[in-house]
C-alpha positions as CSV (number, residue, x, y, z in Angstrom):
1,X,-22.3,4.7,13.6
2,X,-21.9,3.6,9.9
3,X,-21.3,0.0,8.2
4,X,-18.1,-0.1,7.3
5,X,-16.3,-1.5,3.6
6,X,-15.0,-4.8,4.9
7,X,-13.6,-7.5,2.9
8,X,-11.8,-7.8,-0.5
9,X,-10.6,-4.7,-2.0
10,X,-10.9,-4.9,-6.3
11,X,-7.5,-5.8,-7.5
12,X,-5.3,-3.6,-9.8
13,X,-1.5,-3.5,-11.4
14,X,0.0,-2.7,-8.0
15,X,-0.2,-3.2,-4.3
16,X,-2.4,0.3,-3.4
17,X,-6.0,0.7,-3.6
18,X,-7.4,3.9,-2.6
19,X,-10.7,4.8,-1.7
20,X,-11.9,7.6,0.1
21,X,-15.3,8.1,3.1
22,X,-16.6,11.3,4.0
23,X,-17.5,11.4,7.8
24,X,-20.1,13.4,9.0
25,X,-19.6,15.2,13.0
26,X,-19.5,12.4,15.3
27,X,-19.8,9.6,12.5
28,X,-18.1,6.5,13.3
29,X,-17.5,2.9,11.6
30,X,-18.5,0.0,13.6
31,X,-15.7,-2.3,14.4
32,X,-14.0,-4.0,12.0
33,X,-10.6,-5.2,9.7
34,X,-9.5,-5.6,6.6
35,X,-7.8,-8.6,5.1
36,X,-5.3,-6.1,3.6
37,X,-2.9,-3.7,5.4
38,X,-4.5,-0.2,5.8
39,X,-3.0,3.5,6.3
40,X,-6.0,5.4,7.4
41,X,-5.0,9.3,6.3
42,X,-7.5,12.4,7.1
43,X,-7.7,14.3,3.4
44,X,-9.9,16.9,5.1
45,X,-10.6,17.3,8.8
46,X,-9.7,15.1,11.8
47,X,-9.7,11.6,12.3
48,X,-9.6,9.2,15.4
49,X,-8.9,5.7,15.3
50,X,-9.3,2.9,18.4
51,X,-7.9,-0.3,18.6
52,X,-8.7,-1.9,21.0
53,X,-8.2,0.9,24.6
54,X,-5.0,2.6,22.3
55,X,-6.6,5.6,20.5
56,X,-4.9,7.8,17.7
57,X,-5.8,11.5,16.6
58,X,-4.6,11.8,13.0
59,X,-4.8,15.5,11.6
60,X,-3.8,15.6,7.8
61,X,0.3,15.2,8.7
62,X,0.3,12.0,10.3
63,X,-1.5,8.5,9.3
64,X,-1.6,5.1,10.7
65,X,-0.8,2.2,9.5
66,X,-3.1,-0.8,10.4
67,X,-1.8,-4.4,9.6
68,X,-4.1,-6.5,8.2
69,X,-6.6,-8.1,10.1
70,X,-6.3,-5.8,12.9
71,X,-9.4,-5.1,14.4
72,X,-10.3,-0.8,14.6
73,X,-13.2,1.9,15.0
74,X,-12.3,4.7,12.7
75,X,-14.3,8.2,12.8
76,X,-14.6,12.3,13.3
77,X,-15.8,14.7,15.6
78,X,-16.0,17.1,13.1
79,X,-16.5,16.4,9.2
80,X,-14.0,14.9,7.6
81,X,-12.9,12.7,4.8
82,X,-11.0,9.4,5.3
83,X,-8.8,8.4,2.8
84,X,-7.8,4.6,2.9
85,X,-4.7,2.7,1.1
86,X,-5.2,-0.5,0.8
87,X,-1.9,-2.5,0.6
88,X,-2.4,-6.2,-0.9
89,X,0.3,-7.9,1.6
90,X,2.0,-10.5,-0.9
91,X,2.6,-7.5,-2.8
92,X,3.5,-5.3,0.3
93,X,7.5,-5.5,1.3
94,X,6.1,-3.2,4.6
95,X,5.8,-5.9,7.4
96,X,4.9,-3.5,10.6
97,X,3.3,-5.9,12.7
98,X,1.8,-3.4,15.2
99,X,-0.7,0.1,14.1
100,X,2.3,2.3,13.4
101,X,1.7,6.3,12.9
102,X,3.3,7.5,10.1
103,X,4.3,11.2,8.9
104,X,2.6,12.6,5.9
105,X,4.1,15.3,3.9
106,X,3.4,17.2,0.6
107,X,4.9,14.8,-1.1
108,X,2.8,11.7,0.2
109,X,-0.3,12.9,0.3
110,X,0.5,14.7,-3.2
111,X,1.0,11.0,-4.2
112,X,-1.4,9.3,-2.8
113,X,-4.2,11.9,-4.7
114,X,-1.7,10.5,-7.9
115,X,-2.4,7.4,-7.0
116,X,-6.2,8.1,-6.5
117,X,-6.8,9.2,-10.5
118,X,-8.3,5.6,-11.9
119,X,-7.1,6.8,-15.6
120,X,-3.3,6.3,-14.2
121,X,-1.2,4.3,-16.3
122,X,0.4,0.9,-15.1
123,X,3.9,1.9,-15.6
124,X,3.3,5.3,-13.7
125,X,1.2,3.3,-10.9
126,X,3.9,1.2,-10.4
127,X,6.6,3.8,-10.2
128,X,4.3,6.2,-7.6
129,X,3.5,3.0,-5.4
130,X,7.6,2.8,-4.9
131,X,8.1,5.9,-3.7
132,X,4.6,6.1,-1.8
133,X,6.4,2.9,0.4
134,X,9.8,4.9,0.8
135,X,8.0,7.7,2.0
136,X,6.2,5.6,4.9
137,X,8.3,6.9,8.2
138,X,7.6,5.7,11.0
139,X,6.6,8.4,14.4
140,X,7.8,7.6,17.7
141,X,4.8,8.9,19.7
142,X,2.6,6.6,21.4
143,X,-1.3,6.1,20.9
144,X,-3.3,7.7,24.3
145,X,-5.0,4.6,26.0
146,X,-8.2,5.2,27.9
147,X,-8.9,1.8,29.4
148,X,-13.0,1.0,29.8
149,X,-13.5,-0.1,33.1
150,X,-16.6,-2.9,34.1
151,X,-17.1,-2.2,37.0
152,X,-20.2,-0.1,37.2
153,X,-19.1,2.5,39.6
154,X,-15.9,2.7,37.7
155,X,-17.9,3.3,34.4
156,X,-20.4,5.8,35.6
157,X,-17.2,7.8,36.5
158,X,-15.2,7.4,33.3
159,X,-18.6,8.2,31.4
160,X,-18.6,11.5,33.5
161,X,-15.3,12.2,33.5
162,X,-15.4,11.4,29.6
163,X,-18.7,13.4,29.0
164,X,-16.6,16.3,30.3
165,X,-12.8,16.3,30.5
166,X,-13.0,19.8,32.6
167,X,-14.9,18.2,35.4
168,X,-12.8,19.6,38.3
169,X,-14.0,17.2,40.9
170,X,-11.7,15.2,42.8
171,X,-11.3,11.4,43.2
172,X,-13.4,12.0,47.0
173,X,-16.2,13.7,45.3
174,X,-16.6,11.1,42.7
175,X,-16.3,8.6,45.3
176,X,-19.5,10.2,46.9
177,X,-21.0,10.5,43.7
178,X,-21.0,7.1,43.0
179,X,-21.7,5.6,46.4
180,X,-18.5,3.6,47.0
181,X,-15.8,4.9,49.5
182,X,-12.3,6.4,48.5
183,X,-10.1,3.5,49.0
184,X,-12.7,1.2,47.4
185,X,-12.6,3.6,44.4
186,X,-9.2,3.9,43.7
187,X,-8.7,0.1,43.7
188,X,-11.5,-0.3,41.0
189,X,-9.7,1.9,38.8
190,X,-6.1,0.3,39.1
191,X,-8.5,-3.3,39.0
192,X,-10.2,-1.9,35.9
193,X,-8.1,-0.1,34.3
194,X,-4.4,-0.7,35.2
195,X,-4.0,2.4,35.5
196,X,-4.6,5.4,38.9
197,X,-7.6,7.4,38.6
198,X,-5.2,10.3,38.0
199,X,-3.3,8.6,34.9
200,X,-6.4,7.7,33.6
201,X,-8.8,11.2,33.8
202,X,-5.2,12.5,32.2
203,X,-5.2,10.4,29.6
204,X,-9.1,11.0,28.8
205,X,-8.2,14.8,28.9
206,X,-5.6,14.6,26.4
207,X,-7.5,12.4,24.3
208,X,-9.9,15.0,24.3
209,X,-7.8,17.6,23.8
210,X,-6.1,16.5,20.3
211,X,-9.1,17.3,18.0
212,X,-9.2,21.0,19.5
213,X,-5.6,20.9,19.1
214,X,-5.8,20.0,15.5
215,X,-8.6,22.6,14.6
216,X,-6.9,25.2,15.8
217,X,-7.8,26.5,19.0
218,X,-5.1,27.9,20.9
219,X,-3.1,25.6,23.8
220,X,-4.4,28.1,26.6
221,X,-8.3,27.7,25.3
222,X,-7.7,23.6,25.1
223,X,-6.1,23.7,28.2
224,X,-8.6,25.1,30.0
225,X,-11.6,23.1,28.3
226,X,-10.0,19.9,29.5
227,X,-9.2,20.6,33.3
228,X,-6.1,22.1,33.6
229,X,-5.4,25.7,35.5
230,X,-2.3,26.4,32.9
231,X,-0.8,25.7,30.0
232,X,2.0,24.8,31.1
233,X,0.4,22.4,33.2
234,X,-1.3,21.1,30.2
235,X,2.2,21.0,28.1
236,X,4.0,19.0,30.6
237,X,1.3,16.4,31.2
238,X,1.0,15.9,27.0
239,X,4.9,15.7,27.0
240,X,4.8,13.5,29.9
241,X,1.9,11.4,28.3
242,X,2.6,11.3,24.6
243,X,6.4,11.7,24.6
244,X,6.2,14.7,22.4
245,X,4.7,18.3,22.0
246,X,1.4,19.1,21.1
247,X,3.0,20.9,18.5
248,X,5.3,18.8,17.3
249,X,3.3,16.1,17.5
250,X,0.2,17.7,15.1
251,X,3.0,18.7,12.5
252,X,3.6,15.1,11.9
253,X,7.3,15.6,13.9
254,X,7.7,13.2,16.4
């Protein structure tokens, strides 16, 4: 974990700050907010970002948009290299209330590295930051939300379960694992969780699944890694899940 930059951003001309934070593998900032709006963008690498049990994957087409003061955890499993905009909200005409993910295409991030040049003249500043707000469109698909349960028993079989995603073992075997009977179990984790043992291990599965997704690795290989016997199976659970393809969903689409 890593402090994070929290509080005033320096002023300029405009409403957009930019700064930029290399993560190393598995680097994370501690939780915290901002007291201006953020859109949290991956220039290199893969980014996730928690708020509160909602969790986003952001490869380089999509961003989120965090309204200020919103509490958030923002990090990599692999290097990467956040880059942060900073919107002053007096000056801001956005008003999402909510994090919001938001397509990037070659034109944003193309402007937002404009906007990034500190030898930019007002007038030009000015005239990049109106288009940089056009640009923000809003994606319909929802953030993957992997409740922590209290309950000890409950935890020791989400931290499994979240240690690997592949574990094949069923709600019995946990149940044995953890000393507490089946029915006792699966009441815990609708307690805990408000959610089924079964919504929940899918959720941690596709949650997991995203970064592999976004370097690369084929659906079959991911599908596999994270407990399911086909990728079909995989497919329809992420469709199911997320409201969108894998796919379309990493292109910055839906």
């Amino acid at each position: 974990m890593t402090g994070a930059v929290v509080g005033a951003v320096p002023a300029g001309v405009g409403a957009i700050v930019v700064g930029n934070f290399p993560l190393a593998s598995g680097q994370w900032f501690v939780p915290h907010s901002h007291p201006q709006h953020q859109l949290a963008w991956a220039r290199r690498g893969v980014l996730g970002v928690a708020v509160e049990d909602a969790y986003w994957v952001l490869p380089s087409t999509r961003a989120l948009w965090l309204p200020a003061g919103v509490v958030h955890r923002t990090g990599a499993t692999r290097d990467a290299v956040l880059c942060s905009l900073y919107f002053v909200p007096d000056r801001c005409p956005q008003d999402w209330t909510l994090p919001t993910p938001v397509a990037v295409d070659g034109l944003l991030a193309h402007l937002i590295g404009y906007l990034d040049r500190a030898e930019l003249p007002d007038d030009a500043r000015l005239r990049a930051e109106a288009v940089v707000l056009d640009l923000l469109r809003p994606l319909p698909a929802t953030p993957i939300d992997v409740p922590t349960p209290t309950d000890d028993r409950v935890r020791a079989v989400a931290d499994a379960l979240l240690a690997d995603p592949g574990d094949p073992r069923s709600l019995d075997a946990h149940a044995r694992a953890v000393g507490a009977g089946r029915r006792t179990l699966t009441r815990l984790f609708v307690q805990d969780t408000g959610m089924t043992f079964d919504r929940w291990r899918t959720h941690a599965r596709l949650r997991a699944a995203l970064p592999l997704l976004a370097e690369g690795q084929s659906v079959s290989r991911v599908a596999h890694a994270v407990g399911y016997a086909t990728p079909s199976a995989f497919l329809a659970a992420f469709r199911r899940t997320v409201g969108t393809s894998p796919g379309r969903y990493l292109n910055g689409d839906a």
